[in-house]
matplotlib code that plots the C-alpha trace (Angstrom):
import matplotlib.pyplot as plt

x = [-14.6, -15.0, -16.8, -14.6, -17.1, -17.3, -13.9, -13.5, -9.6, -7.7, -5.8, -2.9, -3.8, -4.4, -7.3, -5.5, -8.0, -6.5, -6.2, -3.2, -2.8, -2.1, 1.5, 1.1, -2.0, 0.6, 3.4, 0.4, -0.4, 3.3, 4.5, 6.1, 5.9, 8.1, 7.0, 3.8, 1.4, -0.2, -3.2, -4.0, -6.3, -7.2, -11.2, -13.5, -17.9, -18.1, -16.4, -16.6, -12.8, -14.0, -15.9, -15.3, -12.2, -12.8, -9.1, -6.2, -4.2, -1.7, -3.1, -1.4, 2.3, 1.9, 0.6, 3.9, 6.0, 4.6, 4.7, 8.7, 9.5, 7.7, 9.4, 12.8, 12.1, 10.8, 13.8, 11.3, 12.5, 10.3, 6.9, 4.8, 2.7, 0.0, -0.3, -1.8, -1.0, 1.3, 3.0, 6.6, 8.6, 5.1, 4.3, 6.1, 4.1, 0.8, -1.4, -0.9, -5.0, -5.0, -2.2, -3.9, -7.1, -5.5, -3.6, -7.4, -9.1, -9.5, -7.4, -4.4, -4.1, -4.7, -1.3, 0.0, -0.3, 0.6, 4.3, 5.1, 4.5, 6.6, 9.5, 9.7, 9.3, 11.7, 14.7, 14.0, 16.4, 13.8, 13.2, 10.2, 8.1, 5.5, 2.7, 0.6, -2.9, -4.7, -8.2, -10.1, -13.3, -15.8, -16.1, -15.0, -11.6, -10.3, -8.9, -5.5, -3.0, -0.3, 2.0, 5.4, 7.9, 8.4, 9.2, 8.7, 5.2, 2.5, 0.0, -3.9, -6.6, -8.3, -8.1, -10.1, -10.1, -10.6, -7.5, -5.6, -6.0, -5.4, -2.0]
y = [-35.2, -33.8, -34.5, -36.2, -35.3, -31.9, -31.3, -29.0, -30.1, -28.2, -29.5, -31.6, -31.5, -35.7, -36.2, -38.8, -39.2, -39.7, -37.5, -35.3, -37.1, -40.5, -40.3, -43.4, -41.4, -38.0, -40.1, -41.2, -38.1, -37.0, -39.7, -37.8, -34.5, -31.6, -29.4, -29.4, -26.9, -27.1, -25.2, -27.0, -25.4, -26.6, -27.3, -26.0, -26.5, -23.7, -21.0, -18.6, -17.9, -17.9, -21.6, -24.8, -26.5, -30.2, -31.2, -32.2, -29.5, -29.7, -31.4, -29.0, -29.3, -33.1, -33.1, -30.8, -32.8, -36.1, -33.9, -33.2, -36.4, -37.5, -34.6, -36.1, -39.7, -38.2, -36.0, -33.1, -29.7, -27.3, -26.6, -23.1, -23.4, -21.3, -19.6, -17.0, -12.7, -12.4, -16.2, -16.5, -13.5, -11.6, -11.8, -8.2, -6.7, -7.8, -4.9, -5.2, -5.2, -8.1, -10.2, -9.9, -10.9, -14.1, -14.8, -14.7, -16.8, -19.9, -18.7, -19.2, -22.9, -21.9, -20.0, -22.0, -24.5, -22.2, -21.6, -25.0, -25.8, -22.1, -23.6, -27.2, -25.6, -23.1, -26.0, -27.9, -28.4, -27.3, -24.3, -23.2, -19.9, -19.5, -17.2, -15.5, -14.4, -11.3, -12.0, -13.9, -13.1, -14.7, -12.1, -13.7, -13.6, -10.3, -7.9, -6.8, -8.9, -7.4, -9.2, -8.1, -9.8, -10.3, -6.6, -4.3, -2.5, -3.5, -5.8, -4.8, -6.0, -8.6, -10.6, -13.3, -16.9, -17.2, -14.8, -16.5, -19.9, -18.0, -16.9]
z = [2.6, -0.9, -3.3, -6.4, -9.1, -8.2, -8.7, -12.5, -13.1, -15.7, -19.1, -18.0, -14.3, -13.1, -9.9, -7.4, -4.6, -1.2, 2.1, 2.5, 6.3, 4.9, 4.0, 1.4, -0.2, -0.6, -2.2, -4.9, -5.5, -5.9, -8.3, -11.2, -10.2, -10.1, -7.6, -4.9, -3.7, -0.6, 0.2, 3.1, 6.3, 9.3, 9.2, 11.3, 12.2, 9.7, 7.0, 10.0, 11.2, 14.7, 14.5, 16.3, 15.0, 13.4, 12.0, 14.5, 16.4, 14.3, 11.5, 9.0, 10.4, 10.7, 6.8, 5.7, 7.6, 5.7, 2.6, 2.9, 3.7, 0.3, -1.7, -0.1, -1.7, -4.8, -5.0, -5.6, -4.8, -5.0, -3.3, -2.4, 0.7, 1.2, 5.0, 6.4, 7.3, 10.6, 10.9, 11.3, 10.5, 9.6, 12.9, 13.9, 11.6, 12.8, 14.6, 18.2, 18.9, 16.5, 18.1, 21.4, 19.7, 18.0, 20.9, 23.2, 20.6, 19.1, 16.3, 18.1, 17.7, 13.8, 14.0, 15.6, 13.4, 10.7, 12.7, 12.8, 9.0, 7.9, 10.9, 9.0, 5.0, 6.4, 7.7, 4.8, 2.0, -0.7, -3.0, -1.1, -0.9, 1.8, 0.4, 3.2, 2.1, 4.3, 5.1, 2.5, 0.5, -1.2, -4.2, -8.0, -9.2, -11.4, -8.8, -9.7, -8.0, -5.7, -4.4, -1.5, 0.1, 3.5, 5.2, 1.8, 1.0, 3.4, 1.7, 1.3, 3.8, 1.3, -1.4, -2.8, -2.4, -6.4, -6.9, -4.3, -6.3, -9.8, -8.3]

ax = plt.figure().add_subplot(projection="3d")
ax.plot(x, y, z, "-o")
ax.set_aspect("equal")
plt.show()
């Protein structure tokens, strides 16, 4: 759980405290709102890719699923989901050593995961766009943003998680 007070929200952004796997708590946090943005991730023991998972399977997938169901009351129609490099039709494009390496790992429940929220955004009757970071850093916002669509120019190898949330 996070801490509240920690939390720096900008001008004209309102704090509704809840958890994004308590349907009741996401249509709170959705009242009067035109669009959403999920950032969600599973959680894991630690920020290393390769620890001990702590959330649900398929706690993302359940939460988007919750979250569409919301938007459909609402009558919202828009919402951006942030994923992850090589899910859904990014999949081809992965590296063949790091498919098998995904597949052998404990990241394969992550993508999993990540599949079966881009399969529901995907049948859903919204506006959506699925954005799909590479591999995260730590380093500060300020690197030149560059973004492609699905099967252009090949994306970089990192990008921040500060640049990520600017975009």
């Amino acid at each position: 759980m996070r801490n509240p007070e920690a939390v720096q929200a900008p001008a004209g952004v309102e704090l509704v405290q809840g958890t994004p796997s308590n349907i009741d708590d996401i249509r709170k946090a959705a009242q009067g709102s035109e669009a959403v943005i999920s950032a969600l991730n599973n959680s894991r023991a630690s920020d290393n890719p390769w620890a001990k998972p702590v959330s649900s399977p398929m706690f993302m997938t359940d939460v988007t699923r919750d979250t569409l169901t919301v938007m459909g009351e609402q009558h919202i129609r828009r919402i951006v989901v942030t994923s992850t490099q090589g899910v859904g039709d990014d999949w081809a494009r992965i590296n063949p050593v790091f498919k098998a390496l995904i597949n052998a790992s404990i990241l394969k429940a992550a993508y999993d995961d990540h599949r079966g929220v881009d399969q529901l955004v995907r049948a859903s009757d919204t506006d959506w766009t699925l954005a799909r970071p590479v591999a995260l850093s730590n380093k500060p916002a300020g690197a030149p943003l560059r973004t492609t669509k699905t099967g252009t120019d090949k994306p970089g190898t990192r990008i921040s998680r500060a640049d990520v949330a600017d975009c």
